[in-house]
C-alpha positions in Angstrom: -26.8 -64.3 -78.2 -24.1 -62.9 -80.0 -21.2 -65.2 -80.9 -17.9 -63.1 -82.3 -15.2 -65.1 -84.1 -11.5 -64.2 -84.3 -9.7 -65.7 -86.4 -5.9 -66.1 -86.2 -5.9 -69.8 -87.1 -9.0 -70.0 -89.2 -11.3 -73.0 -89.5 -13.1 -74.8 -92.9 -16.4 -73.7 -91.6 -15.6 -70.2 -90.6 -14.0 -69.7 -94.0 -17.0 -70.7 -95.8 -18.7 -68.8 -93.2 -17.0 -65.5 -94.8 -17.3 -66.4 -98.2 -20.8 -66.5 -98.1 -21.7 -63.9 -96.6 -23.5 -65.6 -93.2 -23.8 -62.8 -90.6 -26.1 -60.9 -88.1 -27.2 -58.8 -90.9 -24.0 -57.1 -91.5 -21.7 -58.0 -94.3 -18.7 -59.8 -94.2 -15.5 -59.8 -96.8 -12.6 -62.2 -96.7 -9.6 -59.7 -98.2 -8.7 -56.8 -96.3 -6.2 -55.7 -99.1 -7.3 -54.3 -102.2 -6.6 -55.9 -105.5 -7.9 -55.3 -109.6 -9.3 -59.1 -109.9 -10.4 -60.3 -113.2 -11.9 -62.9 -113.7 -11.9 -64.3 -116.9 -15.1 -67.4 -117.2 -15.5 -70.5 -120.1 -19.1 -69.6 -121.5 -18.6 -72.2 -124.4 -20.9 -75.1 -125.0 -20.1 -77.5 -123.2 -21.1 -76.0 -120.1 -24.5 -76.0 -120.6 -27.7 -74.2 -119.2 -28.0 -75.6 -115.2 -24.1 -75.9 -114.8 -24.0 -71.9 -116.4 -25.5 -71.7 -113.0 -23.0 -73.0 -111.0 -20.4 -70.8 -112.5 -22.4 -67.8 -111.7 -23.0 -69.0 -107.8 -19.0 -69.7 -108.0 -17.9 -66.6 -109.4 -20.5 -64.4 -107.2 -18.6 -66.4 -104.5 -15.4 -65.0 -105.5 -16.8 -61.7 -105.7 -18.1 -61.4 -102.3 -14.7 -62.8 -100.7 -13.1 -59.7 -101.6 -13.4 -56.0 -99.8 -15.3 -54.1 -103.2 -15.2 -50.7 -102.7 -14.2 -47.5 -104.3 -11.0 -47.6 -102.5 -10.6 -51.5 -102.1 -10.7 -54.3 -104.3 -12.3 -54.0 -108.0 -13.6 -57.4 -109.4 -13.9 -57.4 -113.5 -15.5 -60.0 -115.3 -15.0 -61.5 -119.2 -16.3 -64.4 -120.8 -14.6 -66.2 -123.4 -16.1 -69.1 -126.5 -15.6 -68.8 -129.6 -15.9 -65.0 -129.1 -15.0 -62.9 -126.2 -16.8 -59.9 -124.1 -16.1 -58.0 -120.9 -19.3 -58.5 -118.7 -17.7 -56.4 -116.2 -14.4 -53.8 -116.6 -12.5 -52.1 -114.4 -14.3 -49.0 -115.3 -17.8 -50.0 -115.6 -18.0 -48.6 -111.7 -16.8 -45.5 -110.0 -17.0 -44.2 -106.3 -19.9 -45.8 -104.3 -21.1 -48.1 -107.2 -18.0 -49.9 -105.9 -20.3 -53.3 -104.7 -20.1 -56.3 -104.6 -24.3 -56.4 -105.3 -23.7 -54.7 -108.1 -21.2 -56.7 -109.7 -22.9 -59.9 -108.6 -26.1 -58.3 -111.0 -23.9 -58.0 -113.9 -23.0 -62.1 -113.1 -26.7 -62.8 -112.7 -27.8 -60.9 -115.3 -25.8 -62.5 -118.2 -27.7 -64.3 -121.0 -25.7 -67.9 -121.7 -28.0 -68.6 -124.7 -25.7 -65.9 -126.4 -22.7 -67.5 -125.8 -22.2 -71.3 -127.0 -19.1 -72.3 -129.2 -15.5 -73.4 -128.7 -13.0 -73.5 -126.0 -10.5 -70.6 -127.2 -9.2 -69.7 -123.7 -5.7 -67.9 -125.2 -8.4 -65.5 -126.9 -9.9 -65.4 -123.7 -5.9 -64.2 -122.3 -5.3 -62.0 -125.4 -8.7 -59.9 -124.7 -7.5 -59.8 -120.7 -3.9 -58.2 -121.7 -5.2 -55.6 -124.5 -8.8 -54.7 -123.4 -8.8 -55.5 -119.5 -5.7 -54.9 -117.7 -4.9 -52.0 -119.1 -4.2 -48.3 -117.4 -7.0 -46.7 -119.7 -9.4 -49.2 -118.8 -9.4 -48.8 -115.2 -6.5 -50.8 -113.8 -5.1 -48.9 -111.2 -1.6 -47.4 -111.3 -0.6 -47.7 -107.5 1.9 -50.9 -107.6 0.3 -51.5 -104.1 -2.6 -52.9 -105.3 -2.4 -56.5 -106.7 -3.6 -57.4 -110.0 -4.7 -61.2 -110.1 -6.3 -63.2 -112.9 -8.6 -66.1 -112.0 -9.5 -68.4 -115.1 -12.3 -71.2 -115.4 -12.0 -73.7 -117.9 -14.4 -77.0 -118.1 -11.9 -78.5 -121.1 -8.6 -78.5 -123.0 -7.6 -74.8 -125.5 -9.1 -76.0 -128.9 -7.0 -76.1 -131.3 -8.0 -78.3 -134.3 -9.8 -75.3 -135.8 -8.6 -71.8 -136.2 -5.2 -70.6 -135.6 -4.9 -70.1 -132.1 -1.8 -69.3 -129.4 -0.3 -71.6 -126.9 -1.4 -71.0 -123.6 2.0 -70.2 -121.8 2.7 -68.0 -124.9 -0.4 -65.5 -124.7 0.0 -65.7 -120.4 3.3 -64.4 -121.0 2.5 -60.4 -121.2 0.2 -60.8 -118.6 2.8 -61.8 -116.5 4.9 -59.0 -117.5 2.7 -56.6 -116.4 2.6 -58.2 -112.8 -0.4 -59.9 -112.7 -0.8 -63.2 -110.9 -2.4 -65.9 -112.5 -4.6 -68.8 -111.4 -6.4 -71.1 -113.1 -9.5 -73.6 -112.2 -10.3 -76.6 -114.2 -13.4 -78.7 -114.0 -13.5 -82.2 -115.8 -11.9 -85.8 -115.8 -8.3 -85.8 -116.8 -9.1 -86.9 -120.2 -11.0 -83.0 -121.1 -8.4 -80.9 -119.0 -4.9 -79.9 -119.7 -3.2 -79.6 -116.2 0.4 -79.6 -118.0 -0.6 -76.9 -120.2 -2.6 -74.8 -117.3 0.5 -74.7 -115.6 2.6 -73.2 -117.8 -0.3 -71.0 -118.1 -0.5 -69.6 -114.9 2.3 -67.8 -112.8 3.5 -71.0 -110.7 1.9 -74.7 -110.4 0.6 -74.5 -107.6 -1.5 -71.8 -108.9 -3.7 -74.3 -110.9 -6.9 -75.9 -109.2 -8.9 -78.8 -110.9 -12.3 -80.7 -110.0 -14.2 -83.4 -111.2 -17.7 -82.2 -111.1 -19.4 -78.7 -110.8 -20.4 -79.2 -107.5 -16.7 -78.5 -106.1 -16.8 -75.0 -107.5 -17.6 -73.3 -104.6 -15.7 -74.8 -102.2 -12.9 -74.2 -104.6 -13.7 -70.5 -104.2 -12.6 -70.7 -100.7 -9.2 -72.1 -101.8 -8.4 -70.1 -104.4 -9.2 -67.0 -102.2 -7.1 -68.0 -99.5 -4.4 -68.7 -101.9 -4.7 -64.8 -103.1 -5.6 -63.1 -99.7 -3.2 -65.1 -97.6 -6.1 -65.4 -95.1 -6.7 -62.0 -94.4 -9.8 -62.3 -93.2 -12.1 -60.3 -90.8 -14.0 -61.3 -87.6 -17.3 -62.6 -88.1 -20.6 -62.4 -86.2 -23.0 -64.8 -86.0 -26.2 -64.8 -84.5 
């Protein structure tokens, strides 16, 4: 029997319905606009090998809530320690390579014994504004489509070793391109910064925090109705 959800006023279980991808062998995407999303992931040390894993399931998450396509969204991906690399730009696809599978490959396919070190997000910032988010990079010119920036943390900027930026200070010409910024923080109030993740991202209520790594996912689903406005398409089940 085929069961067909509408959903004008949407429920928790329908969301996470969407998010994941549950269907009748069809796929299903949250966001029916299209945006340039980048999401920029702490791969320092303190994460560790078996909660590296969580991230990935939580950012593949993200990646299948929005509409990926050559013509819809574009999700981009960079990792930031102690160093900093673009797993994913906005010009690592073109025309039907567009997929969410394929980015999700990319996620799966990164190697967290070569990451390790420190907790420098404002490099993490700095190599989203000058190497990401940039026209010759692959953002897209058309002022229609949203650019949003979705940062993970599991701790506080470090900042008792190398020079480094305040947070709100190397956000700042991010923001004056356009681009909307959230952040996620995982950790007791002791390791995170909320105060400082504010000023970081575009407005307060932008910033997201959980205890553990087992909220990461479900904090997917917030964070993409925050960005989609609940946009989301009818879903089939089974």
């Amino acid at each position: 029997m085929d069961v067909r959800l509408v959903v004008p006023v949407v429920s928790w279980l329908v969301i996470l319905i969407s998010l994941v991808g549950w269907s009748n062998g069809q796929g299903t995407t949250l966001c029916s606009k299209p945006a340039d999303v980048g999401i920029v992931l702490d791969a320092s040390g303190s994460i560790g090998k078996k909660r590296w894993k969580q991230v990935v399931r939580f950012t593949q998450t993200l990646v299948n809530a929005f509409n990926v396509s050559d013509k819809g969204s574009h999700v981009a991906v960079l990792l930031y320690a102690t160093k900093t690399k673009i797993e994913v730009g906005f010009n690592t696809f073109s025309g039907d390579d567009w997929t969410p599978d394929n980015i999700n490959q990319r996620i799966a396919a990164v190697n967290y014994n070569d990451w390790k070190g420190l907790t420098y997000i404002d490099r993490g910032l700095k190599k989203a504004n000058e190497e990401l988010f940039t026209y010759e990079n692959g953002m897209r010119r058309d002022k229609k489509i949203e650019k949003i920036l979705i940062l993970f943390t599991d701790g506080k900027q470090t900042k008792n070793r190398d020079p480094y930026t305040e947070l709100k200070d190397a956000a700042r010409p991010l923001k004056d391109k356009g681009i909307d910024i959230y952040a996620l923080a995982v950790g007791t109030p002791e390791k995170i910064d909320v105060p400082e993740l504010r000023g970081m991202a575009s407005k307060a209520e932008n910033v997201y925090t959980a205890k553990t790594f087992d909220e990461l996912e479900p904090l997917a689903i917030r964070i993409t109705q925050a960005t989609c406005d609940i946009q989301l398409r009818s879903v089939s089940i089974d």
